[in-house]
matplotlib code that plots the C-alpha trace (Angstrom):
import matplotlib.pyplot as plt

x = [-40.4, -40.4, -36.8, -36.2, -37.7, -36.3, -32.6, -33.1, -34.4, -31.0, -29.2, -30.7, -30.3, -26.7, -26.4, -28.3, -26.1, -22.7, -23.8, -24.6, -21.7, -19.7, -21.4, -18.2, -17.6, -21.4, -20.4, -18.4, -19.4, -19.3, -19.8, -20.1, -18.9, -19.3, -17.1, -16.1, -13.3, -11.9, -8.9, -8.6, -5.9, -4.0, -1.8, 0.8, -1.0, -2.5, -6.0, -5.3, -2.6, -5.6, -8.3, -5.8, -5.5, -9.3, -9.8, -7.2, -8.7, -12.1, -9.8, -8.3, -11.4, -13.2, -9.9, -10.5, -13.7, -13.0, -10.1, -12.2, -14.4, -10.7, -9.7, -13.0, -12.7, -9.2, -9.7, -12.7, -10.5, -7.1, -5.1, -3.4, -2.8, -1.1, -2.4, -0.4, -1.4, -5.1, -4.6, -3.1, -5.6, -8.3, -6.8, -5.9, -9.4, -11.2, -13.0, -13.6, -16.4, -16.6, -20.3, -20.4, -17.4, -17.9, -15.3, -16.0, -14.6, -13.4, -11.4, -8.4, -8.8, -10.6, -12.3, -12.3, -15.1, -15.5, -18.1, -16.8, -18.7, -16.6, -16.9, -15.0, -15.4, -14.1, -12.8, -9.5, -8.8, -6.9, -5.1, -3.2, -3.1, -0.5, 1.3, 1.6, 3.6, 6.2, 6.8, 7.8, 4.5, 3.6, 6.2, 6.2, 3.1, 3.4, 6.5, 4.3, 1.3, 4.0, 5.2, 2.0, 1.1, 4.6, 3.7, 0.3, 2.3, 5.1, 2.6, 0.8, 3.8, 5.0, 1.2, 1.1, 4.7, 3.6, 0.7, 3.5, 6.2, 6.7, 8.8, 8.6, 11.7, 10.5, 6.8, 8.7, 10.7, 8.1, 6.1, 8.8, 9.0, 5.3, 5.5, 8.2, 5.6, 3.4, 5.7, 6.9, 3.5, 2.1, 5.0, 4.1, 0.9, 2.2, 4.0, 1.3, -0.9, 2.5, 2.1, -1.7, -1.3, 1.5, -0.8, -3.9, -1.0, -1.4, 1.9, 1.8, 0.1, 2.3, 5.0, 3.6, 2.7, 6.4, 7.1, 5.4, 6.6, 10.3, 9.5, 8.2, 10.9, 14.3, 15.6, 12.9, 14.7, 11.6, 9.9, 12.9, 12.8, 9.0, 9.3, 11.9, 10.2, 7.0, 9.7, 10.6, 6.8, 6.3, 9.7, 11.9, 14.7, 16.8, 14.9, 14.5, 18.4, 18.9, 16.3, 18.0, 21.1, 20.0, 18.3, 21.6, 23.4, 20.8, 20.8, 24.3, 22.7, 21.4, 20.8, 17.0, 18.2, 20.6, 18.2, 15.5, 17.7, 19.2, 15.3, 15.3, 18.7, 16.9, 14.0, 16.0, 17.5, 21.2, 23.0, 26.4, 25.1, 22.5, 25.9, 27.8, 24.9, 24.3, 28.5, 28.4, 26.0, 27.6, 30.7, 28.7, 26.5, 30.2, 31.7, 29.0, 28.6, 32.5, 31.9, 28.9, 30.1]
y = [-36.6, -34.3, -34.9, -34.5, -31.4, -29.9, -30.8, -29.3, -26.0, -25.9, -26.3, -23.4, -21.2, -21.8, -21.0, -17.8, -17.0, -17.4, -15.4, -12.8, -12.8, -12.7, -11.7, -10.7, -14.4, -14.4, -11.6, -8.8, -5.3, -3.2, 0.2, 1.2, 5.0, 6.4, 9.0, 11.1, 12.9, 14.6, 15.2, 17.6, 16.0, 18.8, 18.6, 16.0, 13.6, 10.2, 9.4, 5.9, 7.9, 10.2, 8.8, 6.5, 10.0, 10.4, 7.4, 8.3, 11.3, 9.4, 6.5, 9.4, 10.8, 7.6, 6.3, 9.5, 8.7, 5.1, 6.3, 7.8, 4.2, 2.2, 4.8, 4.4, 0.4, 0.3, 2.4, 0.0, -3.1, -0.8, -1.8, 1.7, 2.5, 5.5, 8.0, 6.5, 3.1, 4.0, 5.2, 2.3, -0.3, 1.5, 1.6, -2.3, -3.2, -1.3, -3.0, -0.5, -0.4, 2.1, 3.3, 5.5, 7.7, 10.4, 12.5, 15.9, 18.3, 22.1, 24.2, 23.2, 20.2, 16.4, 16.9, 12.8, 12.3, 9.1, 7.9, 5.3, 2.9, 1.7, -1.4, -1.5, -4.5, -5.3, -8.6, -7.6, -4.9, -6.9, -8.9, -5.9, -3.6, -6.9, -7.3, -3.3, -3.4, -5.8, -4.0, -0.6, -0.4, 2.1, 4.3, 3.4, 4.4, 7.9, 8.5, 7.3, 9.9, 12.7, 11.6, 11.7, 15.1, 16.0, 14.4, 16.0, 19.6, 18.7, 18.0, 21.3, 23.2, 21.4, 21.9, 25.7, 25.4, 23.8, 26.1, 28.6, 27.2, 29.3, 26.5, 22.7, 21.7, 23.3, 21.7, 18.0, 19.0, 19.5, 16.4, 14.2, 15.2, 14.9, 11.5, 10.5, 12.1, 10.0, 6.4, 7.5, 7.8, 4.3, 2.4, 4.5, 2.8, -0.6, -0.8, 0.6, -2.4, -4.4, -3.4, -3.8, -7.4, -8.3, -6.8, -9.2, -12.1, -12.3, -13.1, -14.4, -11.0, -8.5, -10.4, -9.3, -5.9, -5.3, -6.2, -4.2, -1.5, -2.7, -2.8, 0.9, 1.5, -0.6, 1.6, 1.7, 0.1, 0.0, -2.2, -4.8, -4.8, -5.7, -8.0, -10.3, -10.1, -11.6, -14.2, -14.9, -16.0, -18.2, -20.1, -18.7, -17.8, -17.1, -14.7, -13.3, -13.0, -11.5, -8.7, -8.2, -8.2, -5.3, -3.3, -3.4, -1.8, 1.4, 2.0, 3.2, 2.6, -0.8, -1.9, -2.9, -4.8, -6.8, -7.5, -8.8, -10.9, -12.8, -13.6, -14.9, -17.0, -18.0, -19.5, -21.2, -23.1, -21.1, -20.8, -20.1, -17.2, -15.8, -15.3, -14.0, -11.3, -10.2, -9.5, -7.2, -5.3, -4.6, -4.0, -1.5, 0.3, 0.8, 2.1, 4.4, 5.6, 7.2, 8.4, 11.0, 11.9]
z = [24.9, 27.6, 28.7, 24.8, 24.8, 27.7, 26.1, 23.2, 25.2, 26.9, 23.7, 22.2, 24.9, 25.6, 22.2, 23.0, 25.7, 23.8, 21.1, 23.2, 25.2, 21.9, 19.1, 17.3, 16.5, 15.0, 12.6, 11.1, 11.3, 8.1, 7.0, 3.4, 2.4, -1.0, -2.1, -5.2, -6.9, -9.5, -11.9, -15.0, -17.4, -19.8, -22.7, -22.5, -20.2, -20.5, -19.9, -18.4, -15.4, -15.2, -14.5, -11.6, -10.2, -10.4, -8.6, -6.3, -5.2, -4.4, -2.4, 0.0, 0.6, 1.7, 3.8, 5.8, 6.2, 7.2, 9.3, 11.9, 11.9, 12.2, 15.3, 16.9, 17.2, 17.9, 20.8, 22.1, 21.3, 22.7, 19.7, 20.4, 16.4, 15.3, 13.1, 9.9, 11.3, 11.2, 7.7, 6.4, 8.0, 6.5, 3.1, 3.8, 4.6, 2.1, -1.0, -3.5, -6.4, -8.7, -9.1, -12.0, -13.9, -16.6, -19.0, -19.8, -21.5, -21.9, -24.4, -23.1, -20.8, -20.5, -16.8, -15.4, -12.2, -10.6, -7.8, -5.7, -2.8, -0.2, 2.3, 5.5, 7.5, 11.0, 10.9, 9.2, 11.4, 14.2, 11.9, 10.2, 13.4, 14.6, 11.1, 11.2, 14.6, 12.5, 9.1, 7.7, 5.5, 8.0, 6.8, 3.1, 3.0, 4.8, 1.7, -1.0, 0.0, 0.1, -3.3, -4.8, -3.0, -5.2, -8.2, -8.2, -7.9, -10.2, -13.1, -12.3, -12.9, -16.0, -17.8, -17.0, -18.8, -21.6, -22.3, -22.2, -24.0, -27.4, -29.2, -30.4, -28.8, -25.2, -25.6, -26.4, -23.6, -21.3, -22.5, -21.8, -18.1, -17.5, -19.7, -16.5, -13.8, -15.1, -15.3, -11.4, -10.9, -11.7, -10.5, -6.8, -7.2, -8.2, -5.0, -2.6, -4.1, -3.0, 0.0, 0.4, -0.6, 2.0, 4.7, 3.7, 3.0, -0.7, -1.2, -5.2, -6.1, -3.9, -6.4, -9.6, -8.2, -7.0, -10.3, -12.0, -9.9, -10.4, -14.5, -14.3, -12.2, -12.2, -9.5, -6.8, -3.8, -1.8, -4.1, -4.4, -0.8, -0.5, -3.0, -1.3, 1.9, -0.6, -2.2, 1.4, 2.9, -0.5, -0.3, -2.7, -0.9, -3.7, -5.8, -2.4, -1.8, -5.4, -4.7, -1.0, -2.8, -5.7, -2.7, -1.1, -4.1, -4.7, -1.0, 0.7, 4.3, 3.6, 7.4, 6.5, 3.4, 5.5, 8.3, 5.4, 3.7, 7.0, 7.9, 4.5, 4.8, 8.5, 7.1, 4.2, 6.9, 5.6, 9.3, 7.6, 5.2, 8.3, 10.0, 7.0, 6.2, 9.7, 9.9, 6.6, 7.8, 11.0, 9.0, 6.2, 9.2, 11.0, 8.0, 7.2, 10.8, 10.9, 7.2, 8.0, 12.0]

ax = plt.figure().add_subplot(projection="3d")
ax.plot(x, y, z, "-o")
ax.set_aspect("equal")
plt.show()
């Protein structure tokens, strides 16, 4: 009983001692951040784009805020992250519940607020710091924040136009490029949640996100791209050659294109057609190269 006892005292305080020693294999750390935001939709706008805008206001203020939690345990962990890399992580990572939303309005507009809680956990971090080091969603993502800084702008102008417009045709005018805003909009958002999927390797809904995107948008190159690479980690090398292929004809420098469809042709186990695709774009970079000395 004694030697028993004495065993099972050992037992529990090795177990002590490893959980001590790494208590990030016990548990995740996580931080919850609530944030708000705001949008006032005008004449010629939907509500449903609107209040994505709402939200998306509330989602950049609490990726800042996670940002500076992302930086702070990469540097302790010396992951070495990028500002844009920190900003995507946190995006990546974050699970998003909407508290509590209201509509309001004034004379002229329907005022949108939203009140968002957000839940950051560290286990993920490490995981998408090494995927970020291998993909352009760093960069994708910078682009997409710019165009929706643009859109944002685009649709102020066009709303203080319409208020102005003295005539029908001008107003349907008007309302038709806000109605395109708007479409340019949601497919930007589509693809980000493309993105966001590949990252955390859920590769069957980055598809239907891309194409969504591609639907809203049949000429968004990006998305085409990001859905082959998708095609590509679920085996279906040739849906994923037919978007490489379409991304080749938008893009007239279509290295990246290229490079992603001969990792497809790679995996697929396609020596003959790895060779063929990694010759044309040798052959298209060349070409391009003399054409804009």
């Amino acid at each position: 009983m004694i030697t028993r006892c004495r065993w099972l005292f050992c037992l529990f305080s090795i177990v002590a001692l490893i959980l001590g020693i790494f208590p990030s294999l016990g548990y995740a750390e996580v931080k919850e951040i609530i944030a708000e935001g705001t949008y006032s939709m005008g004449d010629g706008e939907t509500p449903m784009v609107a209040e994505e805008r709402c939200l998306l206001a509330a989602k950049r203020v609490a990726i800042e805020q996670a940002g500076t939690y992302v930086q702070s345990f990469s540097e302790i962990k010396n992951y070495q992250l990028t500002a844009d890399e920190v900003q995507v992580i946190s995006s990546g990572i974050m699970e998003v519940t909407v508290l509590d939303k209201r509509r309001t309005m004034d004379r002229e507009n329907i005022n949108f607020w939203v009140k968002i809680k957000a839940t950051v956990s560290t286990d993920k971090i490490e995981d998408m710091a090494a995927n970020l080091k291998n993909a352009s969603v760093t960069q994708d993502y910078k682009k997409l924040q710019g165009d929706y800084d643009k859109s944002q702008q685009e649709v102020a102008v066009l709303k203080l136009q319409l208020q102005q417009a003295n005539n029908d045709t001008d107003k349907q005018r008007i309302r038709s490029e806000i109605a395109n805003r708007e479409t340019g909009f949601t497919a930007d958002t589509w693809f980000d949640r493309g993105n966001l999927s590949m990252l955390n390797h859920q590769y069957n809904e980055a598809i239907m996100a891309y194409t969504e995107a591609i639907r809203l948008n049949p000429h968004f190159r990006r998305a085409y791209l990001g859905r082959g690479r998708a095609y590509t980690e679920v085996g279906e090398y040739q849906l994923a050659r037919e978007d490489f292929a379409t991304a080749h004809n938008l893009d007239y420098q279509p290295a990246l294109s290229y490079f992603n469809q001969g990792i497809s042709d790679e995996r697929a186990d396609r020596r003959h057609a790895l060779i063929e695709v990694f010759q044309r774009s040798f052959g298209r970079n060349h070409q391009n190269e003399r054409r804009w000395r």
